[in-house]
C-alpha positions as CSV (number, residue, x, y, z in Angstrom):
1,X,12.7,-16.9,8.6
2,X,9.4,-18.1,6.6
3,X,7.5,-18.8,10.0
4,X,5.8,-16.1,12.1
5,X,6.1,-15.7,15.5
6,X,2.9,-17.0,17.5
7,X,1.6,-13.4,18.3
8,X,0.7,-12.9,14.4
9,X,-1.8,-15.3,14.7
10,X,-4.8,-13.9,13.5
11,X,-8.6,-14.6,15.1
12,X,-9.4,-16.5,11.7
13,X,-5.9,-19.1,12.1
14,X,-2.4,-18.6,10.7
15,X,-1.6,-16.2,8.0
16,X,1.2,-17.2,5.4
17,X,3.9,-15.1,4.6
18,X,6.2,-15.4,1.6
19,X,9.7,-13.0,2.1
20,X,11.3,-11.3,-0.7
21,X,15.1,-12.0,0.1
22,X,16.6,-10.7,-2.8
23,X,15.1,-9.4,-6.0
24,X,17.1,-11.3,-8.6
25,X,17.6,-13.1,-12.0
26,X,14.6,-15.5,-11.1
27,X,12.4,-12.9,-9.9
28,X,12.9,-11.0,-13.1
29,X,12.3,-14.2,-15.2
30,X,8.8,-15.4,-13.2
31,X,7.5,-11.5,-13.7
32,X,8.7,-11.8,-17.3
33,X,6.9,-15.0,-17.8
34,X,4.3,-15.8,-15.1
35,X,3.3,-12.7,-13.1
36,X,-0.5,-12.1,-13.3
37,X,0.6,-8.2,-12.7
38,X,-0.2,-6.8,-16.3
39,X,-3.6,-8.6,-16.0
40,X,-5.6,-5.7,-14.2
41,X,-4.4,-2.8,-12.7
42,X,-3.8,-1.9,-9.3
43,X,-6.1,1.6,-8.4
44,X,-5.9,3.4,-5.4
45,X,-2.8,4.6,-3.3
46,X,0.7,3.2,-4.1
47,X,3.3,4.7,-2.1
48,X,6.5,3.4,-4.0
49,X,9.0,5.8,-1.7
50,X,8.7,3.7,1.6
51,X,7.3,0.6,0.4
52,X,8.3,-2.5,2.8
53,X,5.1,-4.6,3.0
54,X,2.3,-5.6,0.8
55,X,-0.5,-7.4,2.4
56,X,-3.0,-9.0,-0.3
57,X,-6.5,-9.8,0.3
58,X,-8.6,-11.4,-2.1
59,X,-12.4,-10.4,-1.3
60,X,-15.3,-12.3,-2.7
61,X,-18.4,-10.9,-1.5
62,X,-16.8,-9.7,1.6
63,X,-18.2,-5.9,2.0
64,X,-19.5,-6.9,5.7
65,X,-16.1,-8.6,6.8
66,X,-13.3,-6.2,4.5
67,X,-13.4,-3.0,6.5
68,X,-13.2,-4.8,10.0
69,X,-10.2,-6.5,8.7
70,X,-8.6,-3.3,6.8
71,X,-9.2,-1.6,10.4
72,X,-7.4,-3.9,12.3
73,X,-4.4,-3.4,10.4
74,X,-4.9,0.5,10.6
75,X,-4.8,-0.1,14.5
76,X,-0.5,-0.3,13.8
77,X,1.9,2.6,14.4
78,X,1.7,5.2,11.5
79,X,5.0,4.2,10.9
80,X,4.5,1.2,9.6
81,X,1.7,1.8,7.6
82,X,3.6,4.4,5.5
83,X,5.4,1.4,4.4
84,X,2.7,-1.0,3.9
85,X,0.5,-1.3,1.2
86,X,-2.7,-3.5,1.5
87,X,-4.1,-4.6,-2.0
88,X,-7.8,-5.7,-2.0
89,X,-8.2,-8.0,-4.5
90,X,-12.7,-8.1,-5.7
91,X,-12.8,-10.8,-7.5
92,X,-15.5,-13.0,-9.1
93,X,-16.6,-15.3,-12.1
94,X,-18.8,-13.7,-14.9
95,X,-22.4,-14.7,-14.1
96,X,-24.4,-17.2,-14.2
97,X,-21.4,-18.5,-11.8
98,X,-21.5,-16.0,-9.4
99,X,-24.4,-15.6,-7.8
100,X,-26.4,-12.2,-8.3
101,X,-26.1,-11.1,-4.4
102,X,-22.0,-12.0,-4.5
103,X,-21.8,-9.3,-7.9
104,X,-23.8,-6.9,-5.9
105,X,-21.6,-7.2,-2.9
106,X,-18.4,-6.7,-4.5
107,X,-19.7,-3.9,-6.9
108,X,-20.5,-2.6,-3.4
109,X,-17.2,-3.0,-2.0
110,X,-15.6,-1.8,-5.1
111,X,-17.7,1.8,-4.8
112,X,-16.5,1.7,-1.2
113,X,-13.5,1.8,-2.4
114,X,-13.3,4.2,-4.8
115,X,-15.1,6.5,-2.4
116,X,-12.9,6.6,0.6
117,X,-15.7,6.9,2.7
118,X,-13.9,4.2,5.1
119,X,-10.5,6.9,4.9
120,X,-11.9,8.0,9.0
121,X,-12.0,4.3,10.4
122,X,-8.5,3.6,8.5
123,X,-6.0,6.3,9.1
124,X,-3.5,6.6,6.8
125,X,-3.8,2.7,6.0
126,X,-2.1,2.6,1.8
127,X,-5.1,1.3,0.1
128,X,-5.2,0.2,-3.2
129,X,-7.3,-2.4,-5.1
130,X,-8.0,-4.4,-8.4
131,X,-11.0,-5.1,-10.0
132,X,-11.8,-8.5,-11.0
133,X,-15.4,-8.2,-10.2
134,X,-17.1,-5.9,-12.3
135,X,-18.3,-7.2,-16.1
136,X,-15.8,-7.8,-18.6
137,X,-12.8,-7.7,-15.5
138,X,-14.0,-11.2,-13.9
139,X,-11.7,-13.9,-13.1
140,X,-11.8,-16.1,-16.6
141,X,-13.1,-19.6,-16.8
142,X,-13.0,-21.6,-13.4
143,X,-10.3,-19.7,-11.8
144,X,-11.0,-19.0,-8.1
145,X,-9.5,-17.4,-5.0
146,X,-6.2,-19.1,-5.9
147,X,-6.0,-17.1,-9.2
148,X,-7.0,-13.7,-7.7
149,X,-4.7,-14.3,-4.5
150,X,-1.6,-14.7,-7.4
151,X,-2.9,-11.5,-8.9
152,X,-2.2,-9.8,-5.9
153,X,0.7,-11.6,-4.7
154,X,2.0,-10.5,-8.1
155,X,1.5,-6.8,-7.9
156,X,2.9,-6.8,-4.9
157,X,6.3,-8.6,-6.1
158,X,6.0,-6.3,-8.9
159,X,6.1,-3.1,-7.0
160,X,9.0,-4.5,-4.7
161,X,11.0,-5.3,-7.4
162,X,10.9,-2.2,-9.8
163,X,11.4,-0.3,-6.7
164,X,14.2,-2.2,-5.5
165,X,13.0,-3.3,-2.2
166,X,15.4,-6.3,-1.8
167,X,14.3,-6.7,2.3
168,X,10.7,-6.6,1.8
169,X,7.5,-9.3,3.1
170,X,4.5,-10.5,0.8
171,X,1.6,-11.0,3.1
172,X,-1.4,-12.6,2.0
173,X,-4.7,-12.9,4.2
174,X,-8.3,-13.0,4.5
175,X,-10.9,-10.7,4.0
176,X,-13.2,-12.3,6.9
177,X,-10.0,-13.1,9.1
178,X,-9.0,-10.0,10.8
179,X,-5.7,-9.4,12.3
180,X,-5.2,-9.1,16.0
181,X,-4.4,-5.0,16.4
182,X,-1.1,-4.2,16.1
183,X,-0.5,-6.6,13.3
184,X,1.5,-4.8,10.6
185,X,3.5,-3.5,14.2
186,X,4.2,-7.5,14.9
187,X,4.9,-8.2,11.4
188,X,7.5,-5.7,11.2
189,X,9.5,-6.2,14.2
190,X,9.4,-9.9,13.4
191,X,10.7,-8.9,10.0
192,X,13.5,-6.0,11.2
């Protein structure tokens, strides 16, 4: 199945999800030769012992919209979130082309972050991140969204497949898009 059911429709429209059948000898060639995942690291909480789902959300100056989404997905069954991971991805262009308020905003986000002072409102959500926001870690040239949603995306398949998770989902969304509650609950019974 590549299509989701209707219930995982999110408030924000349809969120696409890619499904790791098998990890195999094409897998290992595209991390060999075109996974972004030795680009930046991933920071944060990586629970490799039950590791089913990764969601990936690239943010771009989206500290007001991120936690309402990363909430909504903490509203699933602690069940499934010991198997999910959710990687943030902040991500922006060296200045001048990103604006000075979008840099502050993600260095924001970033520091939120790193300070766990969201861990009340998000249970025991597996939170990780990369930074491709602050100085000398921005997204090169003209990349965009695209690029940092690959980053993620990337990780993600990474993880899966050094861990041997053969029956495991990629799940990318939006920062500003939050799911419907129950979401990651949805996604995995859909997925079982």
């Amino acid at each position: 199945h590549l299509l989701p059911s209707p219930s995982l429709l999110t408030q924000g429209g349809f969120l696409p999800l890619f499904r790791v059948f098998a990890m195999n000898a094409t897998v290992t060639k595209y991390l060999r030769s075109r996974s972004l995942h030795l680009y930046r690291p991933v920071l944060g909480s990586v629970p490799l012992d039950k590791l089913r789902v990764v969601v990936v959300i690239p943010a771009l100056a989206e500290r007001d919209h991120l936690f309402e989404t990363l909430s909504s997905l903490a509203s699933s069954s602690e069940g499934v979130q010991a198997g999910t991971l959710i990687i943030v991805v902040v991500n922006n262009q060296e200045p001048p082309r990103t604006a000075p308020n979008q840099l502050k905003n993600n260095l924001e986000t970033l520091e939120l972050l790193r300070s766990r002072q969201h861990r009340t409102r998000l249970g025991c959500l597996n939170l990780a991140w990369i930074d491709a926001a602050t100085p000398g870690q921005a997204l090169p040239g003209n990349e965009g969204v695209g690029f940092a949603r690959k980053l993620g995306l990337d990780h993600g398949l990474h993880l899966l497949a050094e861990n041997g998770r053969e029956r495991s989902v990629l799940v990318s969304m939006d920062a500003d898009a939050p799911p419907a509650r129950g979401y990651l609950d949805a996604l995995a019974a859909f997925y079982a």
